[in-house]
C-alpha positions in Angstrom: 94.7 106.7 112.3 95.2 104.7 108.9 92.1 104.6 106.7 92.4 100.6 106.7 92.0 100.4 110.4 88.1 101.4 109.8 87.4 98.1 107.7 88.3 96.3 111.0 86.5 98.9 112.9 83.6 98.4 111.2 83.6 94.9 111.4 83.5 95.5 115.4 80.7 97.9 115.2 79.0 95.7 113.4 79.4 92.3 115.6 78.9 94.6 119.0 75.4 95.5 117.4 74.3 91.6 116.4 75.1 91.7 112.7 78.5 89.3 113.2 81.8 89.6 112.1 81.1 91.0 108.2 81.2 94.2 106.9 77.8 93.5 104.7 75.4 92.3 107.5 74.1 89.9 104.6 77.4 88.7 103.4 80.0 86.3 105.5 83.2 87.7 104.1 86.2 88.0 105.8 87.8 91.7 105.4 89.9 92.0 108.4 93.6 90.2 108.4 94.6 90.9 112.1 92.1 88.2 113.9 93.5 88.6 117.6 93.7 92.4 117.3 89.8 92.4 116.1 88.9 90.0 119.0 90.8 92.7 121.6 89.2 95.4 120.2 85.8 94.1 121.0 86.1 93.7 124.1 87.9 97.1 124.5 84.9 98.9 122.2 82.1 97.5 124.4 83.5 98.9 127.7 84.9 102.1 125.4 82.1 103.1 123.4 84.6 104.8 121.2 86.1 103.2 118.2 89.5 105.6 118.0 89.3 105.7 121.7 89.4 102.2 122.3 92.4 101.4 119.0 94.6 104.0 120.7 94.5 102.6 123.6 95.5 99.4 123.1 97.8 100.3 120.6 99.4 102.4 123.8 99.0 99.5 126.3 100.9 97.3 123.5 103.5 99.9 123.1 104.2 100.3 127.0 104.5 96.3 127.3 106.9 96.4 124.1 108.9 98.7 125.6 108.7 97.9 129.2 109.9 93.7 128.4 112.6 96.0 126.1 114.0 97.8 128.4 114.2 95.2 131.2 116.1 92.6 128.7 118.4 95.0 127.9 119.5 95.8 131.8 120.2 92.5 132.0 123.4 92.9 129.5 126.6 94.9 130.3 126.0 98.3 128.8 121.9 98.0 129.4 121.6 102.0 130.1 123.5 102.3 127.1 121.3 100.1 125.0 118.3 101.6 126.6 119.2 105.0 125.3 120.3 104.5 121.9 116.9 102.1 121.6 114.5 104.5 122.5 116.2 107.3 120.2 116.3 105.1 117.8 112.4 104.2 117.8 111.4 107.5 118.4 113.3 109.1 115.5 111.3 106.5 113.4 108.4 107.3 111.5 107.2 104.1 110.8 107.4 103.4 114.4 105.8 106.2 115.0 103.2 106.1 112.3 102.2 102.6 112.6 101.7 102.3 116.6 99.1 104.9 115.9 97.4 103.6 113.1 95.0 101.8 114.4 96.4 98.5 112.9 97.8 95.6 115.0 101.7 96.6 114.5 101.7 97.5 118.3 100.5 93.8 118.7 102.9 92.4 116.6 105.8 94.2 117.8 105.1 92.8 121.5 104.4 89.3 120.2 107.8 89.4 118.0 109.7 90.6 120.4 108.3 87.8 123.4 108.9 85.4 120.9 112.8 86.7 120.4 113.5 86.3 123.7 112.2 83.2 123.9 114.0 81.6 121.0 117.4 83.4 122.1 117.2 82.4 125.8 116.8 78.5 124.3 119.6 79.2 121.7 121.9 80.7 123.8 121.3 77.9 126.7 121.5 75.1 124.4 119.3 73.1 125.7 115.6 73.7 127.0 115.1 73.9 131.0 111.7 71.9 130.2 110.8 70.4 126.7 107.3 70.9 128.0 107.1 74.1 128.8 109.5 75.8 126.5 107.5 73.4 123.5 104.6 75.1 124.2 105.5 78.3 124.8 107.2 78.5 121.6 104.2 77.1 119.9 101.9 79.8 121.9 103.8 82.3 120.2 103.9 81.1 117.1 99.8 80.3 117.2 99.6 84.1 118.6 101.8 85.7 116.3 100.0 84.3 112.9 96.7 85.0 114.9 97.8 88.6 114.3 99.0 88.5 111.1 99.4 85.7 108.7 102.5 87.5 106.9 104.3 87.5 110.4 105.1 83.2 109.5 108.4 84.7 107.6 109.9 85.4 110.5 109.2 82.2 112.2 110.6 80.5 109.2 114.6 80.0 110.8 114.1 80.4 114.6 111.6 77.4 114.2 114.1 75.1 111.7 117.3 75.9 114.4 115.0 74.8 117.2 114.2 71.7 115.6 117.6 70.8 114.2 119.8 71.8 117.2 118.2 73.3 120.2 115.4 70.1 120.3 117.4 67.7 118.3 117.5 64.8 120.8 113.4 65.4 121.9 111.8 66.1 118.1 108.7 64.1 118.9 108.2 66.1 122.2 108.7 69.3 120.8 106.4 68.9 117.5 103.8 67.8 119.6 104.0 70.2 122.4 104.5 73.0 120.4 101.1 71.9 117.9 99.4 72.3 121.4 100.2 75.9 121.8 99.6 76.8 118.1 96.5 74.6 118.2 94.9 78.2 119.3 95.8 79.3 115.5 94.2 76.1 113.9 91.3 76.4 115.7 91.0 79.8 114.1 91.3 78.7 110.6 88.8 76.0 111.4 86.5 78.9 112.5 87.0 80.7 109.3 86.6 78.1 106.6 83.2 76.9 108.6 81.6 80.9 109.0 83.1 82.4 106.0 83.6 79.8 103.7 87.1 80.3 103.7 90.0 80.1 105.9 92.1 83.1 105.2 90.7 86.9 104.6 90.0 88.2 101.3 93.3 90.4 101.2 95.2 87.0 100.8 93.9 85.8 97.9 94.0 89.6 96.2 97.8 89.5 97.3 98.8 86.2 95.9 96.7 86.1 93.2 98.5 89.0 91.3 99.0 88.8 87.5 102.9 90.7 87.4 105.7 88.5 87.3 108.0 87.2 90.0 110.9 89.7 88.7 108.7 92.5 88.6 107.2 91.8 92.2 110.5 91.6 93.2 111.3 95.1 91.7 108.3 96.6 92.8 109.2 95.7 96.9 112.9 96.5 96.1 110.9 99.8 95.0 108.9 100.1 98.2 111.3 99.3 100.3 114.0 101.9 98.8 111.4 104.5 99.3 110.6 103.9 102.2 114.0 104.0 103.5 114.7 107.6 101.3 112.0 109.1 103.9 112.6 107.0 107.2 116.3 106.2 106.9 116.6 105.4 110.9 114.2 102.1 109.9 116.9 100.1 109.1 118.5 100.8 112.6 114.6 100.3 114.1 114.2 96.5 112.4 117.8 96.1 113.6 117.0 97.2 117.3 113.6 94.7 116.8 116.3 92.0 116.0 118.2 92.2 118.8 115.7 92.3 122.0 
């Protein structure tokens, strides 16, 4: 259990007893970045009674949909079994995997939600065309709204997928597509709305200590060239991991 999964917790314990969604009962500051994983963990806590209790299991149920939608996709291609196999070695050999679906953090979350969206985008992609602008819209803006509802950060990888949808897969139904797909994210927006009216602020305090930093951009860029290499010295089978991610 990662030591930064007890600021959300106590932000949980704290709202389940009256005080709201603070970490100071007298101060409306946002500490928690993962909003949607919070707002299933209340839920989970008040039946659970167990803060660790409840985080692992939903950071179990998460894992069993990830890999369950996985698995599935990847029967319906040639070699599936194959896949399948080399899939699950490869996440299980990962410690970050591993690590971070136990943490107590939303990564389980995210990984589902990425991976939904993926096949989303790729079944549009690969089609062409959408089935039903409506439907597909929306969906894709669901997503979207879901995804940064977990984690703000997680907008990088809905940076291309979004710009190819517009510019080929939609490119005759623009109009119907921005506006459908506002209506799913609208979920997102209301969120932000909720946040700069109760805390003053729209986005958690971690933001503005991230993007407020005083290095330079070279050095940044050194320093995550740094973490990064690192990370790969002691979890080399990550870079096959993000790779397997890619691909469902």
């Amino acid at each position: 259990m990662s030591d930064d999964s007890f600021i959300t917790f106590r932000v949980v314990d704290n709202f389940l007893n009256g005080f709201g969604l603070r970490w100071n009962p007298w101060e409306r500051v946002q500490v928690y970045t993962h909003p949607l994983w919070l707002f299933l963990l209340v839920p989970t806590q008040w039946i659970v009674q167990d803060i660790s209790a409840s985080a692992y299991i939903l950071s179990y149920a998460c894992g069993i949909l990830f890999l369950s939608v996985y698995c599935l996709t990847l029967l319906k291609f040639r070699y599936g079994l194959g896949l399948i196999f080399i899939s699950l070695l490869t996440f299980f050999s990962s410690r970050i995997f591993i690590d971070y679906n136990t943490s107590g953090l939303e990564n389980p979350l995210s990984f589902l939600l990425l991976l939904l969206f993926e096949i989303k985008f790729y079944s549009l992609y690969l089609n062409g065309k959408p089935n039903n602008t409506t439907a597909d819209s929306f969906e894709i803006g669901l997503l979207a709204g879901l995804l940064l509802l977990t984690r703000l950060d997680l907008i990088l990888f809905l940076v291309v997928p979004s710009f190819i949808l517009l510019a080929k897969i939609f490119r005759d139904q623009r109009i119907q597509f921005l506006k459908y797909s506002f209506l799913g994210i609208f979920v997102w927006l209301l969120y932000l709305g909720f946040s700069l009216v109760y805390f003053g602020s729209p986005f958690p305090n971690t933001f503005y200590a991230k993007t407020n930093v005083l290095p330079s951009f070279p050095e940044q860029i050194s320093v995550g060239w740094d973490y990064l290499r690192i990370s790969l010295k002691w979890d080399p089978i990550a870079l096959l991991f993000s790779e397997c991610i890619s691909f469902g």
